[in-house]
N, C-alpha and C positions, 0 to 999 in steps of 0.2 A: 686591566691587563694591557699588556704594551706586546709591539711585537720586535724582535731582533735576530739578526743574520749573523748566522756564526759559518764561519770563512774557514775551510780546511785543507792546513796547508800540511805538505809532508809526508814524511814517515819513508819505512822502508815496509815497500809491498812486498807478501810474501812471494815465493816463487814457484813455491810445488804447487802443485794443482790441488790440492789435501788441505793445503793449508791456506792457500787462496778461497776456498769452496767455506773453508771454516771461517775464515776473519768475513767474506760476504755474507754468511748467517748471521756474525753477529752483528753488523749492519743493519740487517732486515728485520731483527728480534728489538734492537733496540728502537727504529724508525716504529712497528709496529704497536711499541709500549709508549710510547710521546705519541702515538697517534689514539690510544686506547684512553690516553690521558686529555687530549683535548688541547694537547701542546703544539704538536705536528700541524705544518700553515701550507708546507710545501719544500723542497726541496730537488738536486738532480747532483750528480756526479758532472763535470767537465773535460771538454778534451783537454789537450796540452797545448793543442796550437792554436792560433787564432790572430787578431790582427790589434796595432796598438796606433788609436790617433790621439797626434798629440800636436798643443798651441793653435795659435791661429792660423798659420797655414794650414791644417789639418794635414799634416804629415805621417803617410800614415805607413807602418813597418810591420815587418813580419815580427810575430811574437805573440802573449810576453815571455822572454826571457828570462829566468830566475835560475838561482841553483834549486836543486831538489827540494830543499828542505822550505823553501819559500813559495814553492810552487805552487796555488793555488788550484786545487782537487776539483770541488764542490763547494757548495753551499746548502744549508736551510734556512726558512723561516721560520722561526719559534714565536710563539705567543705564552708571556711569564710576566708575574706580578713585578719583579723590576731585575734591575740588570744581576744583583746578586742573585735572583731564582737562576736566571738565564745562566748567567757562570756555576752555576752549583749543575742546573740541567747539564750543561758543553762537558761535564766528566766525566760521562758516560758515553764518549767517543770511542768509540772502536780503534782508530787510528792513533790515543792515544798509548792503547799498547804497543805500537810497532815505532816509539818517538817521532810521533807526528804533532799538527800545533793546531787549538780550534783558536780562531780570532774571535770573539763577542762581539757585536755592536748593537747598540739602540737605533732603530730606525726612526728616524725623525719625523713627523707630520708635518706636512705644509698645511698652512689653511689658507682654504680658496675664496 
């Protein structure tokens, strides 16, 4: 088993309160079935704001700045037999119903 960070970017949140209350269950339903699974490593929602340094000056700016649709949400850790498990798991995003985007990646091991 490998582990990998899927990156969630997007979507359109809903806005009633009904239906915010319902897409955050299905969040919790699915976090708690990749957890029942052995899948679930860790994860957290993200603010929006935050700060961005960059180059060797380390210059550093308010942000990131993205359009919506790029905007980076949250992330988890998942732990899957290879990246196809991992992208087959990322389809049972919640955020995928409201046209939002999971990124996949493999997390690499250093060795020390």
């Amino acid at each position: 088993m490998s582990d990998y960070l899927f990156l969630f970017r997007g979507g359109e949140q809903p806005k009633a309160p009904e239906a915010m209350q319902k897409h955050m269950q299905k969040w919790m339903s699915w976090i708690k079935d990749l957890t029942a699974k052995g899948t679930f490593k860790g994860g957290e929602p993200l603010e929006s704001n935050g700060k961005v340094v960059r180059g060797r000056n380390k210059t550093v700016t308010d942000g990131p700045f993205a359009e919506a649709k790029d905007l980076v949400g949250g992330y988890f850790l998942i732990s899957a037999r290879d990246l196809d498990e991992a992208t087959e798991i990322s389809k049972g995003c919640p955020s995928l119903e409201i046209d939002g985007a999971v990124e996949v990646r493999p997390v690499r091991l250093i060795q020390m």
